[in-house]
C-alpha positions in Angstrom: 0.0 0.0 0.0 3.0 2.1 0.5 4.5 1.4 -2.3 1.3 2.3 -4.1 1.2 5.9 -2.3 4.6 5.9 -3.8 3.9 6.0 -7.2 1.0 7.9 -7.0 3.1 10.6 -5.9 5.8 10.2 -8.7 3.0 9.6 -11.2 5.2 7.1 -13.3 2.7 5.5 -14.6 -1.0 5.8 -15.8 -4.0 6.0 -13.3 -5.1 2.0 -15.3 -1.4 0.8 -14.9 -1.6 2.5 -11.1 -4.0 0.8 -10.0 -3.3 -2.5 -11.4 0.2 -2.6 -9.9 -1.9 -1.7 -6.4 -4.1 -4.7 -6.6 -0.6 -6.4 -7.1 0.9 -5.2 -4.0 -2.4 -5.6 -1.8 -3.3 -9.4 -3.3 0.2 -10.2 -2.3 -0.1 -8.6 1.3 -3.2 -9.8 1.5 -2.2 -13.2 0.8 0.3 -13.1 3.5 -2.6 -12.3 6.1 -4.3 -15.2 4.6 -1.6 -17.3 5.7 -1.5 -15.8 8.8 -4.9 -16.1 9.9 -5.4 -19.4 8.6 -2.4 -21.0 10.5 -4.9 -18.8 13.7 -8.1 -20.3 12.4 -6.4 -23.6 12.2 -5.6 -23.3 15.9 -9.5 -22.3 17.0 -9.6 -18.6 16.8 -13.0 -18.0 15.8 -11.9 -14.4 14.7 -9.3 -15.5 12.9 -11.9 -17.9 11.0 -13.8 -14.6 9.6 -10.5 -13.0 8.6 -9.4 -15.9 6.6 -12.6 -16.1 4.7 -12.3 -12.2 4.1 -9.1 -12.0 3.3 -9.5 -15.2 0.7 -12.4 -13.2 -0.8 -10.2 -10.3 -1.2 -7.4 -12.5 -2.5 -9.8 -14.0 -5.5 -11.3 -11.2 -6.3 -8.0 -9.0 -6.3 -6.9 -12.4 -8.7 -9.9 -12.3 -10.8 -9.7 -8.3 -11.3 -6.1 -8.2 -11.8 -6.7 -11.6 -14.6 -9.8 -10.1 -16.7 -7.6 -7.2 -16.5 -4.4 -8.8 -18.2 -6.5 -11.0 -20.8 -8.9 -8.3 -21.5 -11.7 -10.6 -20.1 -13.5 -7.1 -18.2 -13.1 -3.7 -18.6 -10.7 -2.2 -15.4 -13.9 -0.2 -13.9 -16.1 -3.9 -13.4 -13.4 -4.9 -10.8 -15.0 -7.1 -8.5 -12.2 -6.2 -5.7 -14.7 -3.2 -4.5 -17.0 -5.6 -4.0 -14.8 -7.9 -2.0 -13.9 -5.0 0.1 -17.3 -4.1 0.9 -17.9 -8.1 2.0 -14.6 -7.6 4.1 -15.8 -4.3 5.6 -18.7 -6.0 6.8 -17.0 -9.0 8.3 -14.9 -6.8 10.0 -18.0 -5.0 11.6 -19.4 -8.3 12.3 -16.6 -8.9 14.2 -16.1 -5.4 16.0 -20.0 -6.2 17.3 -19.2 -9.6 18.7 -16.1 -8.2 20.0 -18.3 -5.4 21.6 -20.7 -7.9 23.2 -18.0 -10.3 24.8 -16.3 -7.3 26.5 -20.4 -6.1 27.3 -20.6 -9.7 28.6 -17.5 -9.7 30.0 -18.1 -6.3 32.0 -21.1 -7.5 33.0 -20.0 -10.7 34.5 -17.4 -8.9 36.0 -19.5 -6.2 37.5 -21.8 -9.4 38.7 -18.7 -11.5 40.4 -17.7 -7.9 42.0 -21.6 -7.6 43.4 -20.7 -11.5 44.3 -17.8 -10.4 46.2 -19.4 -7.4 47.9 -22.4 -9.6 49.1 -19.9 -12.2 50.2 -17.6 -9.5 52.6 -20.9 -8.1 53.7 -22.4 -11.6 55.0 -18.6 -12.3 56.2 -19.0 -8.7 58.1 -22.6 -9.5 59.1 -21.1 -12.8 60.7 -18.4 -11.2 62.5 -20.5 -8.7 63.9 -22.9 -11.5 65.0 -19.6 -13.0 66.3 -18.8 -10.4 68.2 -22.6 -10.1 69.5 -22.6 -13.2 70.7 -19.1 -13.1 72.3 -20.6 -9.9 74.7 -23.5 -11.5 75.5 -22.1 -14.7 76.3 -19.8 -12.6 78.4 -22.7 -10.4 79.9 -24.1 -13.5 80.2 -21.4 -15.7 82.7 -20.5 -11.9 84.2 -25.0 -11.6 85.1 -25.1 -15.4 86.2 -22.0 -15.4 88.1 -23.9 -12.3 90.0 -27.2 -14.3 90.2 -25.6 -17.2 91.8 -23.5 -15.5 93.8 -25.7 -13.2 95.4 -28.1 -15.9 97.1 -25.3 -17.9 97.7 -23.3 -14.9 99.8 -26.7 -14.4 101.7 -27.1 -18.1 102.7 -23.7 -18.6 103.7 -23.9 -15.2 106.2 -27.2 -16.5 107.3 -25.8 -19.8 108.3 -22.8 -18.3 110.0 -24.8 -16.1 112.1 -26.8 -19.3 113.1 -23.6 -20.9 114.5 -22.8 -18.0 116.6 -26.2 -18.3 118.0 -25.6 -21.7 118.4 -22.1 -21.3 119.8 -23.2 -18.3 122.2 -25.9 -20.2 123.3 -28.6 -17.4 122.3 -30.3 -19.6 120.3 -33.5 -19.5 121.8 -33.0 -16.2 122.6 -32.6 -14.7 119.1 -35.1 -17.2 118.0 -37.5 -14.5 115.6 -34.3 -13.7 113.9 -33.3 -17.0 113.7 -36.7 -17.5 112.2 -36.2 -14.8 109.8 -32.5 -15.6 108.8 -34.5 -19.3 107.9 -37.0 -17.5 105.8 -34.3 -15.5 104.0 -32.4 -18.6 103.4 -35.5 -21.0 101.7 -36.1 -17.5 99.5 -32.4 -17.6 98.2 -32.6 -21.3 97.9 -35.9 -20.7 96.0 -34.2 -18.0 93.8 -30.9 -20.6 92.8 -33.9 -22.9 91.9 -35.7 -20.7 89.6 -32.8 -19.8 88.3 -31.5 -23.7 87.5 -34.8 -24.4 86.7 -34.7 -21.5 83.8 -31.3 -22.6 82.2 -32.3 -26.3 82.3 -36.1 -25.6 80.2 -34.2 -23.0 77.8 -31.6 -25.9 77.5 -34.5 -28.5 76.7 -36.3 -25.9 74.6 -33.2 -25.7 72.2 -33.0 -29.7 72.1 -36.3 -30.0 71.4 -37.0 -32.0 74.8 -39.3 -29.8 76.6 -42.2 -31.6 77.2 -45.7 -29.6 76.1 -49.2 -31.2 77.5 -52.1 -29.8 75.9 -55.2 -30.8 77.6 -58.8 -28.9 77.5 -59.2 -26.4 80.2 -61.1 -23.4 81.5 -58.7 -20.4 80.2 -60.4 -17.7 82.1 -60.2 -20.0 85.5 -56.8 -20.7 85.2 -55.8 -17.2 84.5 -57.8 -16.2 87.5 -56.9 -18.1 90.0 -53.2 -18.0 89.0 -54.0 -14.1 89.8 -55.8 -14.2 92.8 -53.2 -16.7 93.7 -50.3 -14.1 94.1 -53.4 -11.2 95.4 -52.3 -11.1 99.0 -48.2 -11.4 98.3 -48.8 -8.5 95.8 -51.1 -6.5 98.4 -48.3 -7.0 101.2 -46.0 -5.0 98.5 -48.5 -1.9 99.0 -49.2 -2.7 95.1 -53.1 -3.3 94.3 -53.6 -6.4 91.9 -56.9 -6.5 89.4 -58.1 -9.2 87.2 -61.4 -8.4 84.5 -62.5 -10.5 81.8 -64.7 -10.1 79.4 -65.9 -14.0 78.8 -66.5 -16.1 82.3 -65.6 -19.3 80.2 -63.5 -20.8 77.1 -62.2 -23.9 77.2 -59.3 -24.5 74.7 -56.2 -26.6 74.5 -53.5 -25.4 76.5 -50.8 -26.9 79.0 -52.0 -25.3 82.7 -48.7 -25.5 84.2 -46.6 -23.5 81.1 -49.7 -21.1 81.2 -48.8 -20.7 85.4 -45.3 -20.4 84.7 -45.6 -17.6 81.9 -48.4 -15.5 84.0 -46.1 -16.1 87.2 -43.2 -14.6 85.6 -45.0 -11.5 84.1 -46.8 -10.5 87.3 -43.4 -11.0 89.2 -41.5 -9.0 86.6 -44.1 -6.3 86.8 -44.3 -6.5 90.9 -40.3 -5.6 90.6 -40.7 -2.9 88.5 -43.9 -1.1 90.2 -43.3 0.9 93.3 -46.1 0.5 96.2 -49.3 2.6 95.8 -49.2 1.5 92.0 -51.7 -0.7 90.0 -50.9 -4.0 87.9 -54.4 -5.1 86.2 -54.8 -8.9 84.3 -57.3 -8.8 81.4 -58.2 -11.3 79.5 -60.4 -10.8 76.0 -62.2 -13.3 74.3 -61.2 -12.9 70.4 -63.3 -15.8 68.9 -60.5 -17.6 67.2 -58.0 -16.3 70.3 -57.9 -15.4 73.5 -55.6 -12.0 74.5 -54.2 -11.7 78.2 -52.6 -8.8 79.7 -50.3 -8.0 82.0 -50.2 -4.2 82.7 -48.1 -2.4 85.4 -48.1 1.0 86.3 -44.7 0.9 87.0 -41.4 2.5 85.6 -41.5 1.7 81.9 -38.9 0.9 79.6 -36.9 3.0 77.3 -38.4 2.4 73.1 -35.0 1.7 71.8 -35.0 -1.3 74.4 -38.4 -2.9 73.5 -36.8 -4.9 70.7 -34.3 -6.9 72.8 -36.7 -7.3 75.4 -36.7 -11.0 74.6 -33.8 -12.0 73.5 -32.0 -14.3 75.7 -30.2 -13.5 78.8 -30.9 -9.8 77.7 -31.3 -7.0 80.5 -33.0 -3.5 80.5 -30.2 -2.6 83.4 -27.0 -4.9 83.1 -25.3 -2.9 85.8 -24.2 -5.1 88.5 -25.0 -2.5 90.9 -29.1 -2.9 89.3 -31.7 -2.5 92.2 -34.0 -5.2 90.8 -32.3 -8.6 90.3 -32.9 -10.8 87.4 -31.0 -13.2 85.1 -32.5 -12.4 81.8 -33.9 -15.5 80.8 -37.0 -15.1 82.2 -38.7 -13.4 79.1 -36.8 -15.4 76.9 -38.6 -18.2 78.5 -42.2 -16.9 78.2 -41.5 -16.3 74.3 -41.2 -19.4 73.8 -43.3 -21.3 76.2 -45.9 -19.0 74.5 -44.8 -19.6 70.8 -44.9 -23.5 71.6 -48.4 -23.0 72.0 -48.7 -21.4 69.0 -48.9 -18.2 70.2 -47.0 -14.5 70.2 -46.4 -12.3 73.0 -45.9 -8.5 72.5 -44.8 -5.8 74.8 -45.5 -1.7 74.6 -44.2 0.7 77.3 -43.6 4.0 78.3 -41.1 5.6 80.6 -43.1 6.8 83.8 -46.5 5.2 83.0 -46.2 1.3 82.8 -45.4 -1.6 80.6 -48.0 -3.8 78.7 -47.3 -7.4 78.1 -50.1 -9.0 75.9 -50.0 -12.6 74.9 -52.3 -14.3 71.8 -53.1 -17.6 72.0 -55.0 -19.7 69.5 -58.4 -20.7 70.6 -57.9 -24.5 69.7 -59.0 -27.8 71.3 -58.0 -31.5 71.7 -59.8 -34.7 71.0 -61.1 -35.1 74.5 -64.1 -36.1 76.8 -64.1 -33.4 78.7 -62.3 -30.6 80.2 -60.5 -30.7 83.3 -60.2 -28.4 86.8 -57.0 -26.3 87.1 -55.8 -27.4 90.2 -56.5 -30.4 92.3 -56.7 -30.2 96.5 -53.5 -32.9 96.4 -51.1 -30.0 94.1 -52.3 -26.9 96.1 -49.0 -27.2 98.2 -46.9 -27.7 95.3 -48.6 -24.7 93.5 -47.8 -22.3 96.5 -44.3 -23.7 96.3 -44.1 -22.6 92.4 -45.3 -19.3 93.5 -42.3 -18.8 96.0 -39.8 -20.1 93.3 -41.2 -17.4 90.7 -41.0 -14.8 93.4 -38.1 -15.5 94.8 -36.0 -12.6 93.7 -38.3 -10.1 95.2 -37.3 -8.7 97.7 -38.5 -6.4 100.5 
């Protein structure tokens, strides 16, 4: 092509002549890149495949031009080489727009495997965070239940101590109401290391799946009634004024009575701890047709709105300071979640600072293949119910 430029700018010979010694010069370049990008399309090169056939167009036709030239077989302005480059033009675009998608493709993918990546680092970070969540709480968690145990454990010891100096000094009898008393303050603590035990074992069987759930047809409304006028008179002796209302005298459904006691005894004793004396807590219970909603509202301190959600989780605290006034492992709410949700039920909670909290828990109004429903508590379990009581209530104290 050079050379061509060459004698165009000499102008040794005629335009005809010109260009016929061109078509020489490009049919023998261009049968060098036919060479070329057959020995490529020989070796796979899909692009090189297109080039070869262009470039062997372009070679014939730059033949047969430069041929019917020589013999006289065409006149020089039929060549059939502007043609072939026209073929060889669009080839090459053909090949420019595949190019252009693959690197679209290519960009694309890329862009994907980088959106890959960046989900990938974010669940890594969203692990490690949850990582580091769960390494404080487990650490809140041994530094709150080494405080629970602890604490009744440090007030049983001193109790017993005192008793042997009593029992050493021979004052005995003497000192015997605060013997009495030291007694009392001792089966409370040994009460509270029970709940507590009692707590991590049923979370424990709740995560195996071994907790044991008893549905059996019962009176809702008397259970919940009696497991309230149950805890009246301890409540009253707290200068705190307990209420139960109801809007349905009966409904029978399917529920286990002893997980309903457990989850009512733990709110009322939670709400007893946070209500100070002159205060109100009320128990409602609303028949819903298909459910039954109970409620158990205090008037007592509240909690803060940004501390409603983790209200449940376990062995979360409002107040993890161990210097709190009101004592509590936090696994008492954790529990009642999911006592209530193995009944099939959800338990919600609203508050506000300086007006009370609101727990409210929905349970499905279903029943059991069963003859007939049965009492809530029989005269031989009385006992054991009052002991449950104690147990629930054993980290109140005066």
């Amino acid at each position: 092509l050079l050379t061509s430029l060459f004698l165009d700018i000499i102008n040794l010979y005629s335009i005809v002549s010109m260009l016929i010694y061109e078509y020489i010069l490009m049919l023998i370049s261009f049968i060098g890149c036919t060479v070329i990008v057959t020995k490529r399309a020989l070796e796979g090169d899909p692009d090189a495949k297109i080039f070869s056939i262009g470039f062997t167009i372009l070679t014939l036709s730059g033949l047969y031009d430069i041929l019917g030239w020589y013999f006289r077989i065409v006149p020089w302005f039929t060549f059939m080489f502007m043609w072939a480059m026209l073929i060889f033009v669009l080839l090459l675009t053909y090949i420019l727009i595949r190019r252009f998608r693959e690197i679209s493709n290519r960009i694309k993918t890329f862009y994907v495997e980088i959106e890959h990546k960046n989900k990938d680092l974010e669940e890594q970070q969203k692990r490690l965070e949850e990582a580091i969540s769960y390494d404080k709480m487990k650490t809140e968690f041994f530094s709150n239940i080494s405080h629970e145990f602890r604490t009744p454990l440090n007030i049983i010891l001193s109790s017993i101590q005192l008793l042997h100096l009593y029992i050493e000094d021979g004052t005995f009898i003497i000192n015997i109401n605060q013997t009495t008393s030291r007694l009392k303050i001792m089966q409370q603590n040994c009460y509270r290391l029970i709940r507590l035990l009692n707590n991590l074992i049923d979370i424990t069987k709740i995560d195996s799946g071994y907790f044991a759930l008893t549905l059996q047809n019962h009176n809702i409304v008397e259970i919940t009634e009696n497991i309230t006028l149950s805890v009246a008179d301890y409540i009253k002796s707290k200068g705190i004024s307990l209420t139960f209302d109801t809007d349905t005298e009966e409904k029978i459904m399917a529920c286990d009575p002893d997980l309903i006691e457990r989850i009512l005894l733990n709110l009322l004793s939670n709400a007893v701890k946070f209500t100070q004396p002159g205060a109100d807590i009320w128990v409602n219970l609303y028949d819903l047709e298909d459910s039954i909603m109970i409620e158990v509202k205090d008037g007592g301190i509240g909690i803060e709105k940004d501390k409603l959600d983790g209200i449940f989780e376990r062995f979360v605290q409002v107040d993890k300071s161990l210097s709190r006034q009101r004592e509590g492992s936090g696994i008492g709410l954790s529990l009642v979640k999911s006592l209530v949700e193995m009944h099939g039920g959800i338990v919600t909670v609203d508050s506000e600072i300086g007006v009370g909290t609101t727990f409210s828990i929905n349970l499905p109004a279903k029943t059991v293949n069963q003859d007939s429903f049965f009492d809530y508590i029989s005269t031989q379990e009385i006992s054991h119910h009052v002991e449950k009581i104690s147990v629930e209530f054993s980290d109140i104290y005066s």
